[in-house]
NUNUDO-96778 format. One record per residue: residue in three letters; x, y, z of N, C-alpha, C, CB in turn. Coordinates in steps of 0.2 Angstrom, whole numbers, plus 5000, padded with zeros to 4 digits. Glycine has a CB too. Example, Ala and Ser with C-alpha at 12.3 -4.5 7.8 and 13.67 -1.06 7.14 Angstrom:
2
  aa n_xx n_yy n_zz ca_xx ca_yy ca_zz c_xx c_yy c_zz cb_xx cb_yy cb_zz
 ALA 5066 4972 5039  5062  4978  5039 5066 4984 5039  5057  4978  5045
 SER 5064 4989 5035  5068  4995  5036 5064 5000 5039  5070  4997  5029
This chain:
204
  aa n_xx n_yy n_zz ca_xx ca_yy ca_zz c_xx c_yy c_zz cb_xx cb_yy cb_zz
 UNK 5172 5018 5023  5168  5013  5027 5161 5015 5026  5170  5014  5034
 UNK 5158 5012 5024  5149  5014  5027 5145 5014 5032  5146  5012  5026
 UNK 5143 5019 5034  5138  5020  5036 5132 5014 5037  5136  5025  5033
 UNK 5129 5014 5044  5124  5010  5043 5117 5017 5046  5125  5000  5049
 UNK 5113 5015 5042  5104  5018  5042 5101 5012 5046  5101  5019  5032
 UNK 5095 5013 5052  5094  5009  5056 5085 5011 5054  5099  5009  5063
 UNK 5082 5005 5051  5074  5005  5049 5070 5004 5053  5072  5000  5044
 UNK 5066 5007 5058  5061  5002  5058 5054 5005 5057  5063  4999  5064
 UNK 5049 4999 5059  5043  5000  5060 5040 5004 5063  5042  4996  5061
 UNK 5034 5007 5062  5031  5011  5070 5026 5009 5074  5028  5018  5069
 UNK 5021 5004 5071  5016  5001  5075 5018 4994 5076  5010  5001  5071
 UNK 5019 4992 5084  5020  4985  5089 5028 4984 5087  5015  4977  5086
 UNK 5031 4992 5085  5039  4991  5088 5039 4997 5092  5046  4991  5082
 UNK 5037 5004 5092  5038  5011  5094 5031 5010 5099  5038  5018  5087
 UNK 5026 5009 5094  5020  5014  5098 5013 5007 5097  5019  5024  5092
 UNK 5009 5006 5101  5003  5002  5100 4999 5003 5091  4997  5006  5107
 UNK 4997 4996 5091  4994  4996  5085 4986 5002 5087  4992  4986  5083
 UNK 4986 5006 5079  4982  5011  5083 4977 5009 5079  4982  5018  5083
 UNK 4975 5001 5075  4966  4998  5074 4965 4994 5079  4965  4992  5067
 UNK 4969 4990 5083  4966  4987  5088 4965 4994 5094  4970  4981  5091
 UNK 4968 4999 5096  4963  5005  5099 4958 5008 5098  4964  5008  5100
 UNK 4955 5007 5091  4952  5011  5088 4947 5004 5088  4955  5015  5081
 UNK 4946 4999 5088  4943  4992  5091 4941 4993 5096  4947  4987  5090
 UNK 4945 4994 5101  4943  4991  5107 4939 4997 5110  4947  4989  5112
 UNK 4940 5003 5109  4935  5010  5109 4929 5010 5108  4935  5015  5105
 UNK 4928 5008 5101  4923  5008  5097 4917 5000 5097  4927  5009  5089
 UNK 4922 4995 5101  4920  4988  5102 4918 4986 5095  4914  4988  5107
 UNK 4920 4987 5090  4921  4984  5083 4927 4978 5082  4921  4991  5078
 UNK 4923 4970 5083  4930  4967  5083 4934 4967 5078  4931  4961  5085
 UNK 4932 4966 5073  4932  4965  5065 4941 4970 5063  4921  4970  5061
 UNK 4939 4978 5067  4944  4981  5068 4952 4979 5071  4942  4986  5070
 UNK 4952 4976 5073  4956  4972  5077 4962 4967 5072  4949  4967  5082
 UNK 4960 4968 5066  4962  4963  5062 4969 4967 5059  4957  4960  5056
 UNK 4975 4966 5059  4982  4971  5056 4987 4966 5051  4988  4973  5063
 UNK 4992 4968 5050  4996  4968  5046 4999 4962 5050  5001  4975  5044
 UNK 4998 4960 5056  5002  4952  5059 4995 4950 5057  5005  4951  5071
 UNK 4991 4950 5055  4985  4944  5052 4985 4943 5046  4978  4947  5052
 UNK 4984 4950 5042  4982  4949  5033 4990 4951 5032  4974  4954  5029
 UNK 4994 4946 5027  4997  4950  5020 4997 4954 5018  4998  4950  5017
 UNK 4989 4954 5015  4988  4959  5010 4984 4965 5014  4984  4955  5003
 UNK 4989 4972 5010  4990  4977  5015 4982 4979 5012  4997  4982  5014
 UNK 4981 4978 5001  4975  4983  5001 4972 4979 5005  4971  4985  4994
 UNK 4970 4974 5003  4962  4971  5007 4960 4970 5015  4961  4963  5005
 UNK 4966 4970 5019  4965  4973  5024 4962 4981 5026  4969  4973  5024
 UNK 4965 4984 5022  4962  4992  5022 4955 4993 5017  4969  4999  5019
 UNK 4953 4988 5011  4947  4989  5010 4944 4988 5015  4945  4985  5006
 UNK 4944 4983 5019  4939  4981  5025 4938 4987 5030  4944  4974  5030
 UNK 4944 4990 5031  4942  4995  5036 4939 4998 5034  4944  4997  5039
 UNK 4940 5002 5027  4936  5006  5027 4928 5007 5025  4940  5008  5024
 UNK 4929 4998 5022  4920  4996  5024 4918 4999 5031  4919  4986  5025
 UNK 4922 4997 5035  4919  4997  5042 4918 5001 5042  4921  4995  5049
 UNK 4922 5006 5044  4921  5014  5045 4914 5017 5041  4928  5019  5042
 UNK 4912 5014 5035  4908  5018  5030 4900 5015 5035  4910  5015  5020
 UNK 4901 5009 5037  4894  5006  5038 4894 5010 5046  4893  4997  5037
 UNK 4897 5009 5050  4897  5011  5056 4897 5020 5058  4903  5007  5059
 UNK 4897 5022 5051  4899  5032  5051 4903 5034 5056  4891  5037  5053
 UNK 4907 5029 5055  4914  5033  5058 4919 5036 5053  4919  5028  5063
 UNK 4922 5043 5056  4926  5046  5054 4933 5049 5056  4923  5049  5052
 UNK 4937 5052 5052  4945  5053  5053 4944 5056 5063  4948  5062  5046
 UNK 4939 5061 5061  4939  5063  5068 4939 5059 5075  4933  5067  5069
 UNK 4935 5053 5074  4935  5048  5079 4941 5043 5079  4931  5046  5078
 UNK 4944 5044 5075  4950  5040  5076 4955 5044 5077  4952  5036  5070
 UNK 4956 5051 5076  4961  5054  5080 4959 5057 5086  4965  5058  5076
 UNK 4952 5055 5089  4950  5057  5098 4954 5049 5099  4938  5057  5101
 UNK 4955 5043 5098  4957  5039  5100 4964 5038 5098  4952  5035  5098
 UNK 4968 5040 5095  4976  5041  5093 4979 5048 5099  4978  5044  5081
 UNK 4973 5051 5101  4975  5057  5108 4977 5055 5111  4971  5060  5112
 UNK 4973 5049 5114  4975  5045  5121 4980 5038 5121  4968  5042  5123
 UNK 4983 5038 5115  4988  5032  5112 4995 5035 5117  4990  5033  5102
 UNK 4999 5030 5119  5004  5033  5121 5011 5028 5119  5003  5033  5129
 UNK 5016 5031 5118  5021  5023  5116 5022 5021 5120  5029  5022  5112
 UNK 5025 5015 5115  5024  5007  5120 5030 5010 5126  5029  4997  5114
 UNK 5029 5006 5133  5033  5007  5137 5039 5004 5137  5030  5008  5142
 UNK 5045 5010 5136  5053  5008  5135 5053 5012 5128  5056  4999  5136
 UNK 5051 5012 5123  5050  5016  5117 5054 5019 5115  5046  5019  5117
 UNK 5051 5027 5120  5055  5034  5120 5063 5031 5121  5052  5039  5127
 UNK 5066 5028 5125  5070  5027  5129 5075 5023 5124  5068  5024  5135
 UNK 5072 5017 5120  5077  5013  5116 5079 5017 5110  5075  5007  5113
 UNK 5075 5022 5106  5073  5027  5102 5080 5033 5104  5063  5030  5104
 UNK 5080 5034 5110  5085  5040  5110 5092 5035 5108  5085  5045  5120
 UNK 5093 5029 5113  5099  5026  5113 5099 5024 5106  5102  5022  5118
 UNK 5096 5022 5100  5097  5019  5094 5102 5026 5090  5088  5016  5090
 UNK 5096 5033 5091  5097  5038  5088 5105 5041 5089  5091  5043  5089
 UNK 5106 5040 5095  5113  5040  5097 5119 5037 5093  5113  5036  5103
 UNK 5116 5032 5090  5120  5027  5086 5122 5028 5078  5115  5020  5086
 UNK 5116 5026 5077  5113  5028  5069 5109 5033 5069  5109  5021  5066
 UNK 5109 5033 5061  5102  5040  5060 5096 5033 5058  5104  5050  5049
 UNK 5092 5036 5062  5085  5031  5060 5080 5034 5056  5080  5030  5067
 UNK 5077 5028 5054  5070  5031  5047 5062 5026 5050  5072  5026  5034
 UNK 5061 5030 5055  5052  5026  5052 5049 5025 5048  5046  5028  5054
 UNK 5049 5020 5046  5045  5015  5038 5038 5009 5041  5054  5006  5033
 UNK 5034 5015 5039  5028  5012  5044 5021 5012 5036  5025  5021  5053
 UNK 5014 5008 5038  5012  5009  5032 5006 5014 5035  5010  5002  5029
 UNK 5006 5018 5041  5001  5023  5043 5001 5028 5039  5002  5024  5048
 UNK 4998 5035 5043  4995  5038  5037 4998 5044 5041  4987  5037  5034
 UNK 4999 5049 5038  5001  5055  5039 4996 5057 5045  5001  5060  5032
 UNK 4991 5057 5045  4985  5059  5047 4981 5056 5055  4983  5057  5040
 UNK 4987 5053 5056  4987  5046  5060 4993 5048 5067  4991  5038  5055
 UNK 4998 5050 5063  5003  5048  5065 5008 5055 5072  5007  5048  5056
 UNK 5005 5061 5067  5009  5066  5071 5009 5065 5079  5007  5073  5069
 UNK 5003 5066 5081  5003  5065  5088 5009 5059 5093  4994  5063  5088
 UNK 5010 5054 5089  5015  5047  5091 5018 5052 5087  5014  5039  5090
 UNK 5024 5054 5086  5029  5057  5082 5030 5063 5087  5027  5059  5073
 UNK 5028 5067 5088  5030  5071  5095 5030 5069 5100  5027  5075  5097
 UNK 5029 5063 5101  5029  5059  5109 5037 5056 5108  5022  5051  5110
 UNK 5038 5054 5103  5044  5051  5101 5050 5056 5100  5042  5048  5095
 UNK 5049 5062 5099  5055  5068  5099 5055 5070 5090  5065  5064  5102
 UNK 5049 5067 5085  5049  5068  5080 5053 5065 5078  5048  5073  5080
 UNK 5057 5057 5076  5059  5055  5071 5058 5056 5064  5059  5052  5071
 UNK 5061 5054 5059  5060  5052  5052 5056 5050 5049  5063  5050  5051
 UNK 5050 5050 5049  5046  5048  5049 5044 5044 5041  5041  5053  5053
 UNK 5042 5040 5035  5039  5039  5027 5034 5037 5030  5042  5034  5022
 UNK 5028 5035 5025  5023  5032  5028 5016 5036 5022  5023  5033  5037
 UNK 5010 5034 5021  5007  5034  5019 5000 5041 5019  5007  5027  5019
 UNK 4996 5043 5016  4991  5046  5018 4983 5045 5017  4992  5051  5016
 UNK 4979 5047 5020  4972  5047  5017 4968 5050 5011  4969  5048  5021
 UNK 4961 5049 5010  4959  5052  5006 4953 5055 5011  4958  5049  4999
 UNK 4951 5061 5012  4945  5063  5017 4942 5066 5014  4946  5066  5024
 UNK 4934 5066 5014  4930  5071  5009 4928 5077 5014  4924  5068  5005
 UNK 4923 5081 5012  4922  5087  5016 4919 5086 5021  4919  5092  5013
 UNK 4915 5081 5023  4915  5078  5030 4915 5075 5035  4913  5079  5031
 UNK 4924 5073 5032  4928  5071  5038 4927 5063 5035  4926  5074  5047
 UNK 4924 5060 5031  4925  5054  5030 4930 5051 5025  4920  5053  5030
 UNK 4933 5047 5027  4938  5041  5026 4938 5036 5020  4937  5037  5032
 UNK 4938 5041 5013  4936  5037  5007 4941 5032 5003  4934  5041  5002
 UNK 4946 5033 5005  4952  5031  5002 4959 5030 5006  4953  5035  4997
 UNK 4964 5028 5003  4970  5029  5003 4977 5030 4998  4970  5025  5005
 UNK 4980 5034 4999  4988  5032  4996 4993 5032 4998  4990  5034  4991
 UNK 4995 5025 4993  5003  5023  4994 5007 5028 4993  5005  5017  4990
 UNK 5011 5031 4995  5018  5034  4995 5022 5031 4989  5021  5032  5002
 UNK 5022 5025 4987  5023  5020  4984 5022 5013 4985  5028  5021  4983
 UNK 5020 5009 4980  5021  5003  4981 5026 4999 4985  5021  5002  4976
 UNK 5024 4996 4990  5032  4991  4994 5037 4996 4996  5036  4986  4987
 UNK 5032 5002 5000  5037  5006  5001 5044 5005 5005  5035  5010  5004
 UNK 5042 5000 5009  5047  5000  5014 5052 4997 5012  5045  4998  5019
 UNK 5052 4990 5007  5056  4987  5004 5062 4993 5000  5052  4983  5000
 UNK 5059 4996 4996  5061  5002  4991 5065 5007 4995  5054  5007  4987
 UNK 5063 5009 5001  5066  5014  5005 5073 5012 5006  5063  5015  5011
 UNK 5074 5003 5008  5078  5002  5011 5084 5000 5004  5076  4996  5016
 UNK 5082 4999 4999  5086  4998  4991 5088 5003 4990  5082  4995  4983
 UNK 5085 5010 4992  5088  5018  4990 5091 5017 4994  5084  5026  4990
 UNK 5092 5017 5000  5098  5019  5005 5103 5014 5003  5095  5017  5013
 UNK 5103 5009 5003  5109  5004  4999 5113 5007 4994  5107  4997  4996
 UNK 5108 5011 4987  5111  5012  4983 5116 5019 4984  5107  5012  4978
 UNK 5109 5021 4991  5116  5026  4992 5123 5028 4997  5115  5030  4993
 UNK 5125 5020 4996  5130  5018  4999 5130 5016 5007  5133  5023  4998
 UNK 5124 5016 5011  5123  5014  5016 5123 5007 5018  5119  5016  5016
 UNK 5125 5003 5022  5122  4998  5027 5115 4997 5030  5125  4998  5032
 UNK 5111 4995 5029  5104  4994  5034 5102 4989 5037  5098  4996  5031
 UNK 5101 4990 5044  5099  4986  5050 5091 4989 5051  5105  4988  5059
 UNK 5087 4983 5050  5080  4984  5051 5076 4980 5056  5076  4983  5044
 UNK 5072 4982 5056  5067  4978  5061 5058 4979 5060  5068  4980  5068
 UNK 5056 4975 5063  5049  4975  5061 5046 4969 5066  5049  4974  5052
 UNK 5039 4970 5064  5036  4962  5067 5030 4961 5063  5033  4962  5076
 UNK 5028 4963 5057  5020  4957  5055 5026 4957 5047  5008  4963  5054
 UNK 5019 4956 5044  5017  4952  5037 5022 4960 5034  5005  4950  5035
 UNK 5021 4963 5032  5021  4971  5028 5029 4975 5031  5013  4976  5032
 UNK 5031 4970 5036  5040  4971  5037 5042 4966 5034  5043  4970  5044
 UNK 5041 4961 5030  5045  4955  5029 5049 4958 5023  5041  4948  5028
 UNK 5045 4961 5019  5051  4963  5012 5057 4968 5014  5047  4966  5005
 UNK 5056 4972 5022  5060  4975  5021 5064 4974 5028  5058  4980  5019
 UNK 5064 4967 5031  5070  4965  5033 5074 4961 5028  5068  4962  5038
 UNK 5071 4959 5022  5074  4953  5018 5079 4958 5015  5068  4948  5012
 UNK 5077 4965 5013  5082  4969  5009 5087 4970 5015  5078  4976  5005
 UNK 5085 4973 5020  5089  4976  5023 5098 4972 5026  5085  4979  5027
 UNK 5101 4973 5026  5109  4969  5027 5108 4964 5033  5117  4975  5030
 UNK 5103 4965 5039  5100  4965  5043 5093 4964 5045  5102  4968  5044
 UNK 5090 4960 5045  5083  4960  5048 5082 4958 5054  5078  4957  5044
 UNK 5077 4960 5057  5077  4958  5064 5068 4958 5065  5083  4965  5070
 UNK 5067 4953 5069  5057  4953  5071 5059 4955 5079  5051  4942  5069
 UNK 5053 4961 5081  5051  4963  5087 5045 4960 5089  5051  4969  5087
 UNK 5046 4956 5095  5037  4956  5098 5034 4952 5091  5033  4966  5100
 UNK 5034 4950 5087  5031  4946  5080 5026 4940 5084  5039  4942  5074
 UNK 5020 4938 5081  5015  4937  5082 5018 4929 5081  5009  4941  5078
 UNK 5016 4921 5084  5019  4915  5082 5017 4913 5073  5018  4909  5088
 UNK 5012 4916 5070  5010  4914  5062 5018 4918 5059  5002  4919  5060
 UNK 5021 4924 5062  5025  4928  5058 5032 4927 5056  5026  4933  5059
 UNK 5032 4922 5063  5039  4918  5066 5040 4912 5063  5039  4917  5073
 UNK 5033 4908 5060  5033  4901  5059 5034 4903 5052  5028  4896  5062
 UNK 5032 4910 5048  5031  4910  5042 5038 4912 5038  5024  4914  5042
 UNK 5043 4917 5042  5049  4919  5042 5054 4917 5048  5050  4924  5042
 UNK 5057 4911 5046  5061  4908  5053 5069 4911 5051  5060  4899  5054
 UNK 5071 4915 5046  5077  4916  5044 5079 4921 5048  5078  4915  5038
 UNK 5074 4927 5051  5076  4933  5054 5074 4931 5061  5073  4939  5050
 UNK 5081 4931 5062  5081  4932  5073 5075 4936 5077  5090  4938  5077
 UNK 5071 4933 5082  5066  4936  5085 5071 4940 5092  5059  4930  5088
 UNK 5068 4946 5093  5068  4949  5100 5062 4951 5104  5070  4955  5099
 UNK 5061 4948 5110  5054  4951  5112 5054 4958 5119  5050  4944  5116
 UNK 5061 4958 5119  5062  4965  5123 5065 4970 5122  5066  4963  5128
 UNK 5066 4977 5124  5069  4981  5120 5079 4980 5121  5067  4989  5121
 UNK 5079 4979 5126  5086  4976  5129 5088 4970 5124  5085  4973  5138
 UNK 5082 4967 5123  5085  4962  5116 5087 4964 5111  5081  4960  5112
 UNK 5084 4969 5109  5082  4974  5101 5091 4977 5102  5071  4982  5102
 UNK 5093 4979 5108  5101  4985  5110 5105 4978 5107  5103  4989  5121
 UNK 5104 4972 5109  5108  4967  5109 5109 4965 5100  5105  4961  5114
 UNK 5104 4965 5099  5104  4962  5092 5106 4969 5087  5095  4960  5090
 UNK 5106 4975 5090  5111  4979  5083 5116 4981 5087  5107  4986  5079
 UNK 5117 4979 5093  5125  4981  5093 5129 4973 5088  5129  4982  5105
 UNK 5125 4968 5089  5129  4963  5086 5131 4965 5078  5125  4957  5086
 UNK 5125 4967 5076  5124  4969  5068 5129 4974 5066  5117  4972  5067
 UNK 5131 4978 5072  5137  4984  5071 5142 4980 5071  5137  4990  5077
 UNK 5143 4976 5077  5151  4975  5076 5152 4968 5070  5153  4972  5084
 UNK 5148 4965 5068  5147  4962  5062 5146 4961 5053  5145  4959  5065
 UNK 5143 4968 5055  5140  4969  5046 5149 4973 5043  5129  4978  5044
């Protein structure tokens, strides 16, 4: 019998998107723009990192503002009962660098996900991928290695890796993401989110 591996996202399913905090801190609206907006992941992150360059913001100020991040509320709580279940993987497109502070709040899951490039003073030149379409890929290794996967997500940058997974599921998804993927079932509560993979369990 197989095993099912349960995927999900980390930003606007676990824990607050951390560009719109880092937006509304900074009162830069422009920051405000995510993966439920643009598709495209580079040109999104060109952009930001335009901003950051013109506005002289650096790593440091964005992790004074990820300090004060807390997960979403019910989070912690759906996160213990999921782990109960299944073994879980966070497949997020954030950055090492980003991340730890929400990852100890969370009991430290499993965390994949991406890193920065920071020069010697503290500024924000770059990015890398972990790999290309990571998340998608993460969820084809786990298949190949004999697993079942139940995923979830909510923007643009989940969609390939609900479509792989046996399972896909949208959380809280924005109405562009919903009108744009109508084949994967929306949840907007976490008592949804328990409903929709115990189904996925007693059915895949």
């Amino acid at each position: 019998m197989k095993q099912t591996i349960v995927t999900l996202d980390m930003e606007g399913v676990l824990t607050p998107e951390i560009w719109i905090a880092v937006s509304e801190k900074t009162g830069i609206p422009a920051l405000r723009r995510t993966t439920r907006d643009e598709p495209d992941y580079d040109r999104l992150m060109r952009g930001r990192l335009a901003i950051l360059e013109r506005e002289n913001l650096g790593i440091a100020d964005i992790q004074k503002v990820i300090a004060g991040i807390r997960p979403l509320e019910g989070a912690a709580g759906f996160l213990d009962w999921l782990r109960a279940r299944a073994q879980v993987i966070i497949l997020s497109d954030t950055f090492m660098e980003f991340a730890q502070p929400l990852m100890a709040q969370l009991g430290y899951p499993c965390l994949f996900c991406n890193s920065l490039t920071i020069d010697e003073r503290g500024r924000i030149r770059g990015y890398s991928l972990r790999i290309a379409d990571g998340k998608r890929k993460a969820v084809m290794a786990l298949k190949l290695l004999n697993f079942r996967v139940v995923a979830a997500g909510d923007s643009y940058n989940d969609t390939t890796m609900l479509d792989e997974a046996d399972r896909g599921i949208l959380f809280r998804p924005p109405d562009n993401v919903v009108r744009d993927f109508p084949q994967f079932p929306v949840t907007r509560t976490y008592d949804e989110l328990r409903a929709a993979f115990d189904d996925a369990a007693a059915t895949l």
